[in-house]
C-alpha positions as CSV (number, residue, x, y, z in Angstrom):
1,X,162.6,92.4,102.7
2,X,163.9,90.6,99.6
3,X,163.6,90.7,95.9
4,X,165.7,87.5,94.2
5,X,165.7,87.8,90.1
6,X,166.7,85.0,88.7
7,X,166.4,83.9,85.4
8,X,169.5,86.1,83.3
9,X,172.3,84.2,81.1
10,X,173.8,84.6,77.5
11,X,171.6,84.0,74.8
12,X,171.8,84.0,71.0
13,X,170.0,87.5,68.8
14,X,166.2,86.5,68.2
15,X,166.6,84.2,71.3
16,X,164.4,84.1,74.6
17,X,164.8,84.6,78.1
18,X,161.8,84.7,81.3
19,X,163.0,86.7,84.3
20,X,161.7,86.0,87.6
21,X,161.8,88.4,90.3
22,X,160.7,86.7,93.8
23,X,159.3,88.8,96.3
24,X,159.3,88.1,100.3
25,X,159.3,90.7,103.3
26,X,156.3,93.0,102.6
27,X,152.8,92.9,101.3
28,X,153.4,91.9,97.8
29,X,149.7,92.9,96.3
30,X,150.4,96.2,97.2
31,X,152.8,97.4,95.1
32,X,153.9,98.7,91.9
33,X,156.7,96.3,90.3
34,X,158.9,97.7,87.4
35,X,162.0,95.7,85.5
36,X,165.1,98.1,84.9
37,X,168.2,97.5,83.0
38,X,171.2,99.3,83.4
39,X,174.1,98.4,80.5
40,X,177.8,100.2,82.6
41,X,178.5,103.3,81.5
42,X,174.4,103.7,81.2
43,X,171.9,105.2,83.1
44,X,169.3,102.7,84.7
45,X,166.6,102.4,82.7
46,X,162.8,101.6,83.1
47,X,161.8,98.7,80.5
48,X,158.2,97.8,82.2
49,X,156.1,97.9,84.7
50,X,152.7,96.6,86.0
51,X,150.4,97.8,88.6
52,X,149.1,96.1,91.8
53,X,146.7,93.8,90.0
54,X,148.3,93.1,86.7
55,X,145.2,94.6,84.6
56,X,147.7,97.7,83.3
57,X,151.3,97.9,82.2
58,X,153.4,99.8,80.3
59,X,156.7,99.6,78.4
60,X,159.5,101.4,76.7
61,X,159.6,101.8,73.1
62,X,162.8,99.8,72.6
63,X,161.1,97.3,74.1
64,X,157.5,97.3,73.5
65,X,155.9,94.3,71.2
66,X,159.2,92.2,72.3
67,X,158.8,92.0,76.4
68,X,155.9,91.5,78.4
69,X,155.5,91.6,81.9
70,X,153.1,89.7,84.2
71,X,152.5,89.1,87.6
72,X,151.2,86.4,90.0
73,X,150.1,87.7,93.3
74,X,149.7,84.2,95.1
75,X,153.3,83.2,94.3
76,X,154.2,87.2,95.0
77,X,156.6,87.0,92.0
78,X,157.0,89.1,88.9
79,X,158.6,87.9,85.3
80,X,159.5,89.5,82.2
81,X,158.9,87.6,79.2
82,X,161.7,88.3,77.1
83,X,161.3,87.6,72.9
84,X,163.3,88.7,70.0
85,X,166.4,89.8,71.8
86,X,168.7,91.7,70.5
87,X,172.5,93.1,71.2
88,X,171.1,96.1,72.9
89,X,169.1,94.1,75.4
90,X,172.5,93.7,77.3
91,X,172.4,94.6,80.9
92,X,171.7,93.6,84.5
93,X,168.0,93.6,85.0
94,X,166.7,94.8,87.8
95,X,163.3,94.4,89.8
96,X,161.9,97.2,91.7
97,X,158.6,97.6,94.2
98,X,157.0,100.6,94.7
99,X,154.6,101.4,97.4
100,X,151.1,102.5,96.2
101,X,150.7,106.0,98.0
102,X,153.7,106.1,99.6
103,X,157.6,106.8,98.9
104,X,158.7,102.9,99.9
105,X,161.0,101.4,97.3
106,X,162.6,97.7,97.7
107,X,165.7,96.9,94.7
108,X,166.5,93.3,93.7
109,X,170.3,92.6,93.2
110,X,170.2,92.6,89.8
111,X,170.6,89.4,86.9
112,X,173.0,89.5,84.2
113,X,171.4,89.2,80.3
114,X,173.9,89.1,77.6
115,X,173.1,88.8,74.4
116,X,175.6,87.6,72.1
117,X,176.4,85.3,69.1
């Protein structure tokens, strides 16, 4: 089982970024997938998630109207579409599955976003 995010660097306030999150290993389609961050010193924190076919998601307040999350169950890969970042935005982002119905949960290793001027 494997989830590889890819898709983090620096990038200027008001800037853009689109994380990736590939899956392989298990039946992609039938899970949950949710971006965390987690800034040190933080607790890890949900920013979005999307359900097994993409038709609901759901976001924090800090980032709701700025990140969108999407989904492609043929390439079994999650992004989140990051506008309008800010200083705060710093942290590793994680991906995370979770089995529909079940207590199964699979962690990416995590891709660095700073943002900085």
């Amino acid at each position: 089982v494997q989830l590889v995010e890819s898709g983090g660097g620096l990038v200027q306030p008001g800037g853009s970024l689109r994380l990736s999150c590939k899956a392989s290993g298990f039946t992609f389609h039938y899970y949950v997938m949710n971006w965390f961050r987690q800034d040190p010193g933080k607790e890890r924190e949900m920013v979005a998630g999307v359900t097994i076919d993409g038709g609901r998601k759901s976001y924090s307040e800090s980032v709701k109207g700025r990140f969108t999350i999407s989904r492609d169950n043929v390439r079994k890969t999650v992004y989140l579409q990051m506008n309008s970042l800010k200083v705060e935005d710093t942290a590793v982002y994680y991906c995370k599955a979770e089995g529909m119905g079940s207590n199964t949960e699979y962690w990416g290793q995590g891709t660095q976003v700073t943002v900085s001027s």
